[in-house]
C-alpha positions as CSV (number, residue, x, y, z in Angstrom):
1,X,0.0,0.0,0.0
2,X,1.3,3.4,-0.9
3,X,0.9,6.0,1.7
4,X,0.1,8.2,-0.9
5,X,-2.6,6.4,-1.8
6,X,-4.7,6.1,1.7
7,X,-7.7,6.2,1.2
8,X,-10.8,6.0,4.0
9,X,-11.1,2.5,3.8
10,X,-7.9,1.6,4.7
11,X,-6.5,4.4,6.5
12,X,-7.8,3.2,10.0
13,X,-5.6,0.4,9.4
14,X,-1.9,2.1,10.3
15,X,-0.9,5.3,12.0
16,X,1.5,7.1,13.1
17,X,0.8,9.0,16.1
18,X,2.5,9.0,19.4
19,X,0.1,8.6,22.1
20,X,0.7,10.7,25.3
21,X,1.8,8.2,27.4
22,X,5.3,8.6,28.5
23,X,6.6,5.6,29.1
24,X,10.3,3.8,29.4
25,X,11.1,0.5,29.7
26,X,13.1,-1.3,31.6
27,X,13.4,-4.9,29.1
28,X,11.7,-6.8,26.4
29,X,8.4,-7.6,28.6
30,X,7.7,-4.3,29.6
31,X,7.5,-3.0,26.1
32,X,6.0,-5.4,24.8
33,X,3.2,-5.7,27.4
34,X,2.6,-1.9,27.0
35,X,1.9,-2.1,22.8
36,X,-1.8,-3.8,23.0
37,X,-2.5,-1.1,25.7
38,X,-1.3,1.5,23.5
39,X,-3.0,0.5,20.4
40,X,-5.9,-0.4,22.7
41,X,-6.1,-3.8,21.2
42,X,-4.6,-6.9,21.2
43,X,-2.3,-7.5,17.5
44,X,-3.4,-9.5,15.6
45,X,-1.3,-10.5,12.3
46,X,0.0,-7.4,12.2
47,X,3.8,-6.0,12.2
48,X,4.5,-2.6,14.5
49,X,7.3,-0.6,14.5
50,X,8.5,1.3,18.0
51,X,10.8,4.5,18.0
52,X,13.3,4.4,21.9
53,X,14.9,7.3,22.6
54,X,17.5,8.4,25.1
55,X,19.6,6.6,27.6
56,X,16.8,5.6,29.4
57,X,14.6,4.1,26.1
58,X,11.6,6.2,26.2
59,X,8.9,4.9,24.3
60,X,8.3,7.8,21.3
61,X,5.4,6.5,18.4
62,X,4.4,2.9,18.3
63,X,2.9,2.8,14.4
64,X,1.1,-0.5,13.4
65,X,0.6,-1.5,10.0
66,X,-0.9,-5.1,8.5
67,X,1.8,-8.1,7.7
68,X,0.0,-7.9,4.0
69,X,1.0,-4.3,3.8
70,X,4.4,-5.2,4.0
71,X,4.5,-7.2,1.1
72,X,6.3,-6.8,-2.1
73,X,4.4,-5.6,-4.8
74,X,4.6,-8.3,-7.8
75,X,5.2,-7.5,-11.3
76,X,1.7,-9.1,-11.8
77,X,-0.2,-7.0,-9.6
78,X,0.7,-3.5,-10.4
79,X,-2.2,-2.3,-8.0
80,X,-1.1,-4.7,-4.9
81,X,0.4,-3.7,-1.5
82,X,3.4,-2.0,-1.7
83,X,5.2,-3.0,0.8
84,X,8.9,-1.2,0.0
85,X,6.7,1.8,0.3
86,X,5.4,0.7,3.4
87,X,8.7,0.5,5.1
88,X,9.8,3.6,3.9
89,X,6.5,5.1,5.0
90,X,7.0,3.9,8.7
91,X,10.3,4.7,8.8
92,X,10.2,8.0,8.1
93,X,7.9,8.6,11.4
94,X,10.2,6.5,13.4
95,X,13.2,8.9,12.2
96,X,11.3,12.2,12.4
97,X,9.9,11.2,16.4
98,X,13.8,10.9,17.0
99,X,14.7,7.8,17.5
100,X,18.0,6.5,19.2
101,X,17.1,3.1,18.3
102,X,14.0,1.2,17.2
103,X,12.4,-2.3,18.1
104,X,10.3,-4.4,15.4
105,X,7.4,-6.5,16.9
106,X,5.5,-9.1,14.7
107,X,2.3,-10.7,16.2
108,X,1.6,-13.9,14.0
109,X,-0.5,-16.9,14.5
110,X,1.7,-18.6,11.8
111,X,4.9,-20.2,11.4
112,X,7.5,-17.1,11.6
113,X,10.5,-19.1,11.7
114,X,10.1,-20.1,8.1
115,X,12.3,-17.8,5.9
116,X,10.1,-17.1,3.3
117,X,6.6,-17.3,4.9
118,X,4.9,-13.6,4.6
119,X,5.1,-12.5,8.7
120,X,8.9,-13.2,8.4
121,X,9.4,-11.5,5.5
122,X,7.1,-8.6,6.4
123,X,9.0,-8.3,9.3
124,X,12.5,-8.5,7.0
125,X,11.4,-5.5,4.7
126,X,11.0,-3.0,7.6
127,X,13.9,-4.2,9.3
128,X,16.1,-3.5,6.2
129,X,14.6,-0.3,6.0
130,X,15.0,0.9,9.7
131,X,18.4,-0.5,9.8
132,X,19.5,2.1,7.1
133,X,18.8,5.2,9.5
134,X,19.2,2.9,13.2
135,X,21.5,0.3,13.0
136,X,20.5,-2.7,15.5
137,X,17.1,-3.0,14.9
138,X,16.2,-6.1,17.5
139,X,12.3,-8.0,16.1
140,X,10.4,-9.5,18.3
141,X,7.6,-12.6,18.2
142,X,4.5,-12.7,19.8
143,X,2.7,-15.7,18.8
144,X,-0.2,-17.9,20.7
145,X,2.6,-20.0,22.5
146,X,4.7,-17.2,23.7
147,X,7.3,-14.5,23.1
148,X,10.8,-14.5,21.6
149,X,13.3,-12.5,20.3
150,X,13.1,-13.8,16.4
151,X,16.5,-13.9,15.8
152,X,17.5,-15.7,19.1
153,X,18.9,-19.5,19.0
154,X,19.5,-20.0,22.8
155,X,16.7,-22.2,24.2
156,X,17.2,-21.4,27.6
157,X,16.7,-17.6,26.7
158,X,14.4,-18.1,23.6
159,X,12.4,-21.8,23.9
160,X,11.3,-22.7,20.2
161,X,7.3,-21.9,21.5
162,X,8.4,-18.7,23.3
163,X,8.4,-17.4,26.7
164,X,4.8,-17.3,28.6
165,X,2.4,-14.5,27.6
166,X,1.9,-14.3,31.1
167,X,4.7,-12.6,31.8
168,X,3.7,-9.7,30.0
169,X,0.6,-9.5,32.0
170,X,2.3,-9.2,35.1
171,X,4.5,-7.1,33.9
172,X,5.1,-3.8,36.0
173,X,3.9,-2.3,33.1
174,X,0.9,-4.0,32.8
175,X,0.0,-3.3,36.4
176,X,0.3,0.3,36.1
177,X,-2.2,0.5,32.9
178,X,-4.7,-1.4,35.0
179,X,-4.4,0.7,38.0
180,X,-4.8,3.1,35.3
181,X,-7.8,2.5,33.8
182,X,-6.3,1.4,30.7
183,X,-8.1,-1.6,29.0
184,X,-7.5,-3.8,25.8
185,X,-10.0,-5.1,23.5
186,X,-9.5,-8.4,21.8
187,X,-9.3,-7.5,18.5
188,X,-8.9,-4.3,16.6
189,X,-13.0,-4.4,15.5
190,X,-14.0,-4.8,18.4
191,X,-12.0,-1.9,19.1
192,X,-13.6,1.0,17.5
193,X,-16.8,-0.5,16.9
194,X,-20.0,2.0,17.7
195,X,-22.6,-0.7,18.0
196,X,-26.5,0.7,16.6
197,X,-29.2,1.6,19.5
198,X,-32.2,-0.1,19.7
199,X,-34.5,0.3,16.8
200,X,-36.8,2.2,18.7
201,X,-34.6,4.6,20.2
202,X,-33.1,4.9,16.7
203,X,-36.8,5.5,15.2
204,X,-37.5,8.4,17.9
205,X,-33.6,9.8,17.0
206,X,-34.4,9.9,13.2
207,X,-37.9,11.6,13.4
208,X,-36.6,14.5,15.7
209,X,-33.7,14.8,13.3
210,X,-35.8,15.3,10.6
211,X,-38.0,17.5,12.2
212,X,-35.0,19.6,13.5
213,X,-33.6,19.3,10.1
214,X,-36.5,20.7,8.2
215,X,-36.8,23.7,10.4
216,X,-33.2,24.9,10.0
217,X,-33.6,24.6,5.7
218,X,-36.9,26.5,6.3
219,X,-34.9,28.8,8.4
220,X,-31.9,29.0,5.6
221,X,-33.7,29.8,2.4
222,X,-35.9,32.3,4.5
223,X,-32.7,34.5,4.5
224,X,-31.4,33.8,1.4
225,X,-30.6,36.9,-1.5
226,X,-29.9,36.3,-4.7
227,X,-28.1,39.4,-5.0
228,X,-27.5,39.2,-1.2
229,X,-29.3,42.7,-1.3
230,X,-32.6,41.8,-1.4
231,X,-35.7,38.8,-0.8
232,X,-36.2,36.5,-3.7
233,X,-39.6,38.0,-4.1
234,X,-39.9,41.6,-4.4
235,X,-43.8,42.2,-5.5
236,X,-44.9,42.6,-2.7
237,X,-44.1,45.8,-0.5
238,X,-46.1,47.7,2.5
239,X,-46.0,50.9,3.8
240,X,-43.9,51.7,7.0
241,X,-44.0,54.7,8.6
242,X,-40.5,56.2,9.0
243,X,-39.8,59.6,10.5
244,X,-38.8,62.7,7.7
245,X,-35.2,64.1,8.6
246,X,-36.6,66.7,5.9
247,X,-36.9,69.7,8.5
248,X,-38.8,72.7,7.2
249,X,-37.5,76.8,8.4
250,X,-38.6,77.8,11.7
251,X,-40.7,80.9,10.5
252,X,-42.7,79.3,7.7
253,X,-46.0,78.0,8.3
254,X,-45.8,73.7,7.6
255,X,-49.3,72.4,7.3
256,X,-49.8,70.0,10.0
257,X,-50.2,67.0,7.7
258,X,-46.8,67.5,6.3
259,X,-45.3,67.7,9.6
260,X,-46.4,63.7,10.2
261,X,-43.8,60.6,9.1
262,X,-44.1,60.5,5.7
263,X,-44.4,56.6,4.2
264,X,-41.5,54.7,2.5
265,X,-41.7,51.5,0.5
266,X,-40.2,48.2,2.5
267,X,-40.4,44.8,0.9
268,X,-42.2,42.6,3.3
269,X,-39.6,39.6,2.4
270,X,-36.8,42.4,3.6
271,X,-38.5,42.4,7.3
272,X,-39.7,38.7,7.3
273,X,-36.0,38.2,6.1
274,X,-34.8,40.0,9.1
275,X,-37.1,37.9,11.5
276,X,-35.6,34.9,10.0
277,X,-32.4,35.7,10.6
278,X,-33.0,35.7,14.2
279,X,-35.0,32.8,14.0
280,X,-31.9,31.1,12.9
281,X,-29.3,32.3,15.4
282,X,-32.3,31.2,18.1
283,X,-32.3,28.0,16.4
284,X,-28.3,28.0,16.3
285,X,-28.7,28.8,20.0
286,X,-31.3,26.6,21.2
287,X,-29.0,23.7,19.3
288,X,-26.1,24.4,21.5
289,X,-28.1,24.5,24.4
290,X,-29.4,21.0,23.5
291,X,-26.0,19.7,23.3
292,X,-24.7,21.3,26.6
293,X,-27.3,19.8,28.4
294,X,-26.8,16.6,26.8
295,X,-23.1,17.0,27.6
296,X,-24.4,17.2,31.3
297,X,-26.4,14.6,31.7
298,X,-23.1,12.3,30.0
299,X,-20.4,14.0,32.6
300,X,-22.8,13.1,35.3
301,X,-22.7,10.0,34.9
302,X,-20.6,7.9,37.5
303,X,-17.5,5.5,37.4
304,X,-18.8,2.1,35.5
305,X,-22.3,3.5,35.1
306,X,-24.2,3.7,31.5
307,X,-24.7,7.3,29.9
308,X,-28.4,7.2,29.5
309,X,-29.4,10.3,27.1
310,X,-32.6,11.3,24.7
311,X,-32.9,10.0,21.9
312,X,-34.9,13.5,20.6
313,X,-32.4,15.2,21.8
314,X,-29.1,13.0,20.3
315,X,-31.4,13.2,16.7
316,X,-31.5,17.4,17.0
317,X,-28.0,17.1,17.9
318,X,-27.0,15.4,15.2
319,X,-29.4,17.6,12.2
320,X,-27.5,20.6,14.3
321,X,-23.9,19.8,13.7
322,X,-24.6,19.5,10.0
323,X,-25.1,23.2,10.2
324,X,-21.2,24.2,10.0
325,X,-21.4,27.4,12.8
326,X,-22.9,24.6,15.4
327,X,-20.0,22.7,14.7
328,X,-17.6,25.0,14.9
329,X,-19.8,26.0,18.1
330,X,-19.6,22.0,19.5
331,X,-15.5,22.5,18.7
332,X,-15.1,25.3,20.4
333,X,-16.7,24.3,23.9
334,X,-14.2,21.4,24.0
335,X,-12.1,24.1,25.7
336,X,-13.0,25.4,28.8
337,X,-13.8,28.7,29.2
338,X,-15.1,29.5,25.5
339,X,-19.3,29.7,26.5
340,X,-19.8,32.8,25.2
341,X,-17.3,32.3,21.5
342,X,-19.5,29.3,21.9
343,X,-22.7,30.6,22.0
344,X,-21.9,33.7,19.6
345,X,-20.7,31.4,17.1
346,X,-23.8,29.2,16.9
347,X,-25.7,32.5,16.1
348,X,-23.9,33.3,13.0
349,X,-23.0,36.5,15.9
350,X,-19.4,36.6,14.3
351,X,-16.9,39.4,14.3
352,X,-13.3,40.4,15.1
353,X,-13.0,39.8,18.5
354,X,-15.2,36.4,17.7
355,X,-12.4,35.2,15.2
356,X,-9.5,36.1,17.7
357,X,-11.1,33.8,20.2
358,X,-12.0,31.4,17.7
359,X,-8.3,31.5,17.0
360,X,-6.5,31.2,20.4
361,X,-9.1,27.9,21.3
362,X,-7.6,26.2,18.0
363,X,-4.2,27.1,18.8
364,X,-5.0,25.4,22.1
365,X,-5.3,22.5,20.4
366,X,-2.5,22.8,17.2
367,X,0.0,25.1,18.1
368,X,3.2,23.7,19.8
369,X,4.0,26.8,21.3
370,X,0.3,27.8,22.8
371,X,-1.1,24.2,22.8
372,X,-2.3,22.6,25.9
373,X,-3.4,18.3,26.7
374,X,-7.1,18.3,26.8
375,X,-9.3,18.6,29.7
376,X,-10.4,15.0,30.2
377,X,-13.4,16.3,32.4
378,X,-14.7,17.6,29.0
379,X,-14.0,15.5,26.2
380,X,-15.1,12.3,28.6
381,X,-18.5,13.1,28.1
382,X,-18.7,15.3,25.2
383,X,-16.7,11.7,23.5
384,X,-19.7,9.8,24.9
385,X,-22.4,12.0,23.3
386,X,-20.8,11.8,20.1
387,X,-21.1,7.9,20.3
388,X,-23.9,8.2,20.9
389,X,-25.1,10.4,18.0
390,X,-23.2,8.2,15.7
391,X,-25.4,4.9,17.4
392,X,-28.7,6.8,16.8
393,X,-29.0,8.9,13.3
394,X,-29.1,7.4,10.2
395,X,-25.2,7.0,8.3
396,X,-26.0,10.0,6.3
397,X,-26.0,12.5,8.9
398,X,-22.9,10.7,10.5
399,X,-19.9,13.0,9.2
400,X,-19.9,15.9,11.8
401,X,-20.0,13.8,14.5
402,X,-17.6,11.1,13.5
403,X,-14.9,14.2,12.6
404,X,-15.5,15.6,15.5
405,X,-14.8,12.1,17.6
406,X,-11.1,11.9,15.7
407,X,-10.4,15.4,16.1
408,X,-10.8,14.4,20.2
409,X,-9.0,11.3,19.4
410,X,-5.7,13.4,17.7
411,X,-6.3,15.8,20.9
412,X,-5.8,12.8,22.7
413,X,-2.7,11.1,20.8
414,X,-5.0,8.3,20.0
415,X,-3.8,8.0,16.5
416,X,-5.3,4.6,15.7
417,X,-9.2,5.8,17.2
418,X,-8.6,9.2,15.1
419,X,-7.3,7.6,11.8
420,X,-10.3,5.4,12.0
421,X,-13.1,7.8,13.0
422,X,-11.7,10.2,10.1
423,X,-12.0,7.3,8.1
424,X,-15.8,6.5,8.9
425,X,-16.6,10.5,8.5
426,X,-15.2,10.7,5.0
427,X,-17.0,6.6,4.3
428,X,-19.9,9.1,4.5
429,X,-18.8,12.0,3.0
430,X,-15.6,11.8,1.1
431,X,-15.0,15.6,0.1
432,X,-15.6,16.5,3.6
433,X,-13.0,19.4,4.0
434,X,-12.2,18.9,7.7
435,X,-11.9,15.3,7.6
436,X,-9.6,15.6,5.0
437,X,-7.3,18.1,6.7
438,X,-7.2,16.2,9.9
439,X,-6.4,13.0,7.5
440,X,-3.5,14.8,6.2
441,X,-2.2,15.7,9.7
442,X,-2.8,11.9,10.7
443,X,-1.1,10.6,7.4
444,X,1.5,13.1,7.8
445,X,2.2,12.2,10.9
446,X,1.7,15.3,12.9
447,X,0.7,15.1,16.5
448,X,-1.5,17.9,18.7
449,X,0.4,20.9,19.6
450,X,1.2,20.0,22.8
451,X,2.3,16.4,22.1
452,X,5.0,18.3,19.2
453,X,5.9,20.8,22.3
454,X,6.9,18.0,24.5
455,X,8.8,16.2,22.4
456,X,10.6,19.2,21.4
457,X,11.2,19.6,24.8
458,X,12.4,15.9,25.3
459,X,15.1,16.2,22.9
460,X,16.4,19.1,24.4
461,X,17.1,17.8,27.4
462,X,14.1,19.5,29.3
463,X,11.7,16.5,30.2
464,X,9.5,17.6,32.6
465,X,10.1,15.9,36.2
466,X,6.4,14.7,36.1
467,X,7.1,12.2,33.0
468,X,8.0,9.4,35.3
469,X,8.7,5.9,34.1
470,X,6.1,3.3,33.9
């Protein structure tokens, strides 16, 4: 596969994206117990590179890819996997996260002692290519009978089956991600799978979608202008009373009917234009109010217990973010203290001082000099509602709410949750601008503000004293 050539069905499928976990590691077990918990799944035929740096091996990006994607494209199959790609691909990110040294991990059910099978020789092609920038590239196994180094022909250090998995569950690492809260799904579907709500709730969540849906188009072409100076109708007119700035000399006598408000032609469409206008930053309002309550009712939620919201309410919420100044709105208030740009963007209320705040919340986000970690006490629950959108309205009004889930996943440093949710927003709408900005930033590699601001600061020797082993 050519990384060039991502598309949204297969993008979810590798990334590149260091996660925010710092972690070191202290031997073999401890990284590799920590992988499935940063992917948040358990491998599964797959090949992933990991970038160590410094003299204490911190754990930089940990990119996975499939062992197909590895493979050597054929002379026969000019639009196979391209695997020389591929390697190059990965190795590039390992380089540019700056790497001391890098480890190679291939998690196989199959024979991976045979030379030529494909897991070895997957595993061959990106080792040749790291070991051209990082010489000593070490690849491990993980297989159903154990773990190994694959190059290792000591049985009492590396057995033929491997050592016991369950060594890297009771790894100190392992321990710590539990106490954590950290958990690991069994397979990579399972995952990021967003499972449908019941039928019913799903039925109540499309019909107040529609419903919300058809006010705000009523809403729309009620302010439109076709020469953005006046209604698409202009037949019709009334008379409206307006005061006469026409003042007439002290010492002449004015007739006292010329001294009344003369009358001036006003297209009616010009005042019920005006009314709609309002009616729409009402309904812009009204939207985000919907979805800050909702937002409440998810945040109150306890440890453990399930989020239990309105299905009305998650169907309006999902016709709203299809409007873009609600979404923008929804963005915004994933940083705290930005109620009122919040609320002044969902009513179309937008100006200079409007766009400066707009401005200083994104750079919050993608800025390494001004970017901050997100507040978990926010996207917790504003993540929940957005799941739960996505459960309840139909695929076609999916997008917005899927972009917004991997724009909280990038936030995050989840690169594998955001790679796929960008890649379920664009399965609904491919030339959906966003998602294909935040696709190029997940492709490209590039990590939140605050994640690039922290590494710089690694590499320069200024670690913060909080980034404690694990």
């Amino acid at each position: 596969m050519n990384p060039k050539d991502i598309t949204s069905k297969n993008l979810g499928r590798r990334t590149a994206l260091p996660n925010a976990t710092v972690v070191r590691v202290a031997g073999p077990e401890d990284l590799l117990a920590y992988i499935p918990y940063r992917l948040g799944f358990e491998p599964a035929e797959s090949v992933v590179a990991v970038s160590l740096t410094g003299p204490r091996q911190r754990v930089g990006l940990v990119a996975r890819v499939d062992i197909d994607d590895l493979r050597l494209r054929r002379p026969d199959e000019p639009d196979g996997p391209d695997g020389a790609a591929t390697a190059r691909w990965l190795t590039d990110h390992v380089v540019a996260d700056g790497a001391d040294r890098a480890v190679v991990v291939l998690y196989t059910a199959s024979d991976a002692t045979a030379p030529y099978g494909p897991p070895r020789r997957a595993a061959e092609v990106l080792r040749a290519r790291l070991e051209r920038r990082l010489p000593g590239v070490e690849v491990w196994l993980v297989a159903p009978t154990g773990f190994r180094a694959l190059d290792c022909t000591d049985p009492a250090c590396c057995p033929l089956g491997g050592r016991p998995l369950g060594a890297l569950k009771s790894s100190r690492v392992a321990a710590h991600m539990v106490l954590d809260g950290r958990t690991v799904a069994r397979t990579r579907e399972e995952r990021y799978a967003l499972r449908p709500a019941p039928e019913v709730a799903r039925t109540r969540a499309r019909r107040a979608a529609a419903r919300w849906s058809d006010t705000h188009r009523r809403l729309l072409n009620g302010t439109r202008f076709p020469d953005g100076c006046a209604p698409i109708d202009r037949a019709v007119q009334v008379r409206v009373a307006v005061p006469d700035d026409r003042a007439a000399p002290v010492e002449e006598a004015m007739p006292v009917e010329e001294a009344m408000p003369v009358e001036e032609a006003v297209p009616v469409e010009a005042a019920q234009a005006v009314r709609a206008q309002q009616a729409l930053a009402e309904w812009g309002a009204e939207s985000l109010g919907v979805w800050r309550t909702t937002v409440r009712g998810a945040a109150g939620a306890g440890p453990g217990q399930p989020v239990v919201l309105s299905p009305v309410d998650l169907g309006k919420i999902g016709a709203a973010l299809a409007d873009t100044p609600v979404r923008d709105a929804v963005l915004l208030s994933l940083a705290p203290g930005t109620e009122e740009t919040a609320l002044r963007t969902a009513r179309r209320e937008m100006d200079g001082d409007t766009d400066t705040a707009t401005g200083t919340v994104m750079a919050r986000i993608v800025d390494p000099e001004q970017g901050v970690p997100p507040d978990e006490e926010i996207t917790r629950p504003a993540r929940a509602v957005l799941e739960a959108v996505v459960t309840h309205v139909p695929r076609n009004r999916r997008a917005p709410a899927y972009l917004l889930l991997a724009l909280i996943a990038w936030w995050h440093g989840d690169g594998g949750l955001a790679a796929e949710r960008v890649s379920d927003a664009l399965g609904v709408d491919p030339d959906y601008r966003l998602a294909l900005l935040l696709r190029g930033a997940i492709v490209g590699g590039v990590p939140p503000g605050w994640v690039r601001r922290d590494r710089a600061a690694f590499h320069d020797g200024q670690e913060p004293e909080d980034a404690a082993a694990v």
